[in-house]
Residue, then its C-alpha position, 0 to 999 in steps of 0.5 A: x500500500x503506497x503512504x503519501x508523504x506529509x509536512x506540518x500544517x503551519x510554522x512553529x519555534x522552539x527557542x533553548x541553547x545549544x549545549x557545546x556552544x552554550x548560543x541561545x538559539x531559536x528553531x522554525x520548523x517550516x512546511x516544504x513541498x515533497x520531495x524536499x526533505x530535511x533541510x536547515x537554513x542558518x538565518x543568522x549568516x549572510x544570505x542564509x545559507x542552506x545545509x541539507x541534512x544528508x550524510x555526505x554533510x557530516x563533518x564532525x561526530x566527536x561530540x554529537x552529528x554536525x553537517x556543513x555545506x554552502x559555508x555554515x554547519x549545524x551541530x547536533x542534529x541528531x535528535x530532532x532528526x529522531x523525532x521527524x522519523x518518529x512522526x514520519x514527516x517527510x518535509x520539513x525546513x528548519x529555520x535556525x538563529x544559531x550553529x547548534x540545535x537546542x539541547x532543549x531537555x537532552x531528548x527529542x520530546x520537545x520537539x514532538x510536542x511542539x510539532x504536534x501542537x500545530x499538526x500535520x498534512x498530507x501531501x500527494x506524492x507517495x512516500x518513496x521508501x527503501x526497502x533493505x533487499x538483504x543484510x547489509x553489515x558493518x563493523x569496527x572490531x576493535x571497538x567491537x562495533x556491530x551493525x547490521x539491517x536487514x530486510x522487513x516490512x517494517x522500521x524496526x531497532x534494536x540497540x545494545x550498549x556494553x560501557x564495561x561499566x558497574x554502573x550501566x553494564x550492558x543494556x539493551x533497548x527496542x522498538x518493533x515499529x516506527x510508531x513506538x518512537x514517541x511513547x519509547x523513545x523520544x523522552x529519553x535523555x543524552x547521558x555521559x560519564x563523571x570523568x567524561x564531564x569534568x574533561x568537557x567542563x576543563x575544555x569549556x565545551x559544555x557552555x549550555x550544560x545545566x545538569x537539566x538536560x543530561x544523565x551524569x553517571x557516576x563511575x568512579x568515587x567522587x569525593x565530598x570536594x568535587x561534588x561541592x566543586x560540581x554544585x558551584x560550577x552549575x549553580x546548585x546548593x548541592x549535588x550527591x550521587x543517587x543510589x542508581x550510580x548517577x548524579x542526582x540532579x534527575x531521576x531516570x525515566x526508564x531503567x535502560x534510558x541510556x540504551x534507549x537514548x543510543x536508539x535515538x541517536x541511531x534513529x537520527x544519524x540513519x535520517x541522514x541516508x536521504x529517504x524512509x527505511x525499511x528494515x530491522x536495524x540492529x545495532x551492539x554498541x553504536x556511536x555517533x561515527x559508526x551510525x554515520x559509517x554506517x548510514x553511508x553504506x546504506x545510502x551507497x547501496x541506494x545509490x547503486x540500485x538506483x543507477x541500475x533502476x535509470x537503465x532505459x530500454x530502448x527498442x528503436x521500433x517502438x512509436x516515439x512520443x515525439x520524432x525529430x520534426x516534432x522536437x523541432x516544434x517544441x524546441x527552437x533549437x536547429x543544427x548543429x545544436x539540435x542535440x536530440x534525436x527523439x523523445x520515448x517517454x514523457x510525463x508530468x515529472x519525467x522525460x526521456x530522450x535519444x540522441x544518436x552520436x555519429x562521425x558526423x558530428x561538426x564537434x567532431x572536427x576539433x574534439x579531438x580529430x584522432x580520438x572522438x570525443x563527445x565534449x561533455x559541455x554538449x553532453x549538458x546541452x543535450x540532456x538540459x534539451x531533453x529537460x526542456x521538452x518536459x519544463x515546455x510540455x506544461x504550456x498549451x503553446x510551447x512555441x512561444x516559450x523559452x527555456x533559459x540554463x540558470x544553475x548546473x550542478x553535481x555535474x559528473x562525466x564517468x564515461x567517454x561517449x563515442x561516435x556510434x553511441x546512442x545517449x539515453x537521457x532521462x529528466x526527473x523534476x525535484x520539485x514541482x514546477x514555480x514560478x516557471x523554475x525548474x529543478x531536474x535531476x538528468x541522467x545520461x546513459x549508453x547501454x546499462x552504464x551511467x556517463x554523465x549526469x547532474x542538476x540542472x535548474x531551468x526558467x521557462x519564458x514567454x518570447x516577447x513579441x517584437x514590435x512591427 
């Protein structure tokens, strides 16, 4: 059964501090259209530059999960990346006057409140899952790391942590669907040890720290001095050790609330392979760089199938949807740079387009006369054609219509393409069409491997009449 993708209703802020920073920031979490994803945008830097929430953005997992991309970077992502997996909300901007997301209490239930406060919508486009196909392994054996996904109809995790600790010991925690997160999961707090604290208090890098929002457990004995030290530097009359062996600043809210924050931060760093699992994720003894390592493995394996998905059966026999005379009455382009053939598949969100490469190319002449070589520049041009088909096929009029190349990116040759080779391009929109803006992902093709392909972002417009 296909599920639709879904968004928020409407906009809504939360406002904390960032714990390593200790920056006051405010959150906005924005409705976005589908297939946009998560997506941050610092609104405090020039421009506000936006930072997708992907795991080839990771820069740093020393002490949380943070990404950078367009010159700004957002730390701590991890929790509240949880909760939009635990709501299965799909599209999402969030807003941000700060480098770090607010700790608010150490877990990832606030922001499910304020979330739920406003509500959801949903979208029309199907929800696009990944379906784990069989078990994909990774592991650190020297830090005795194990993870594994493994294929079910369903999100499903299971976490063990073994800190060799008298305190915490080994604990296990668990979901069987995705919907348990906000009754299991989502309250349960960030957690460290003592000795872990008091090195992060010595470097000053636990400036919006107030024993509020994390578990301290207590593994070592602590003098009545250092307790008393511990109480100045967070602004307590006194602090002890609870019979649990952690401080007493808060009480557990589960036996295994360190197991289960471990789950949480899984769940947040696996958001960042790019679209909805399915599967069993089971996992002994997770951190912040194996769940990245991890994630990108995944995503690796996505990217893979999904290039042998792009392969284009062509059958030269079959009826064309637009032959070269009808091109040319979409497209104003004429030789020499009329660089597509025929047009075998065309919908309202993708195109399909051949362009057959001959000796007689004119480019040919000058690139390079002893080795053929389709330039790649021309490569772009062909598959921004085959693009603009689709962009043009949304006018009733397209004669009179114009597309205009405004941003080319991701470009990527893997291929020579050579006289004889038929180009199989495909255009897929990102986004829906606004403002006459387009955004298109164009992968070029010859037989079942890849040669070029990239982003591209196109404007339609209307050809002013010239006056008489």
């Amino acid at each position: 059964m296909n599920v639709k993708q879904r968004t928020i209703k409407s906009e809504v802020s939360v406002a904390g501090v960032g714990l390593h920073t200790g920056q006051p920031v405010v959150m906005t979490f924005k409705p976005a259209p589908v297939n946009h994803g998560y997506k941050f945008k610092r609104v405090d830097l020039p421009d506000s530059p936006v930072v997708d929430a992907d795991v080839d953005n990771v820069t740093d997992t020393s002490r949380g999960t943070t990404i950078s991309q367009n010159g700004a970077s957002v730390s701590t992502v991890e929790h509240v990346l949880a909760c939009l997996v635990g709501l299965e909300v799909d599209n999402v901007m969030m807003e941000l006057t700060g480098p770090e997301i607010p700790i608010m209490d150490g877990s990832a239930i606030m922001f499910i409140e304020a979330l739920e406060s406003i509500g959801f919508k949903e979208q029309e486009a199907d929800r696009d899952y990944y379906d784990i196909p069989y078990n994909i392994h990774y592991s650190e054996p020297d830090r005795k790391v194990e993870m594994v996904a493994m294929p079910l109809d369903d999100y499903r995790f299971t976490c063990m942590i073994d800190y060799n600790s008298p305190v915490l010991g080994s604990q296990h925690a668990a979901i069987t669907t995705i919907s348990e997160f906000k009754k299991e999961i989502a309250s349960c707090r960030t957690f460290c040890f003592l000795h872990e604290l008091e090195m992060l208090l010595e470097h000053n890098l636990i400036k919006g720290g107030d024993l509020n929002n994390a578990i301290v457990v207590v593994d070592k004995q602590v003098s009545p001095e250092e307790l008393k030290h511990l109480a100045v530097l967070f602004n307590r009359d006194d602090i002890d050790v609870a019979k649990e062996g952690i401080l007493n600043n808060i009480q557990l809210r589960h036996q295994n609330e360190p197991a289960r924050h471990k789950l949480l931060d899984m769940i947040g760093d696996l958001a960042l392979v790019g679209v909805p699992l399915r599967g069993h994720i089971m996992a002994a003894r997770p951190g912040h760089a194996a769940n990245i390592a991890f994630a990108k493995k995944i995503k690796a394996q996505i990217k893979k199938e999904k290039s042998k998905k792009n392969v284009q059966q062509y059958n030269p026999n079959s009826t064309p949807v637009y032959d070269t005379v009808e091109v040319m009455n979409i497209l104003p382009h004429r030789a020499p740079m009329l660089m597509i053939d025929k047009i075998i598949e065309l919908s309202k969100s993708h195109v399909v387009g051949v362009k057959n490469v001959t000796m007689n190319e004119p480019f040919f002449v000058g690139h390079f006369p002893e080795a053929p070589v389709m330039p790649g520049v021309l490569q772009i041009e062909a598959m921004a054609q085959t693009g603009g088909i689709l962009v043009l096929n949304t006018v009733p009029d397209p004669e009179n219509y114009l597309t205009y190349l405004l941003k080319i990116e991701n470009a990527r040759f893997k291929e020579k393409v050579l006289p004889g080779d038929t180009l199989i391009f495909r255009c897929d929109l990102m986004a829906p069409i606004r403002r006459g803006i387009a955004q298109m992902r164009g992968v070029g093709m010859v037989g079942d491997k890849i040669v070029v392909e990239a982003e591209l972002m196109a404007l339609i417009s209307r050809i002013e009449e010239k006056e008489a």
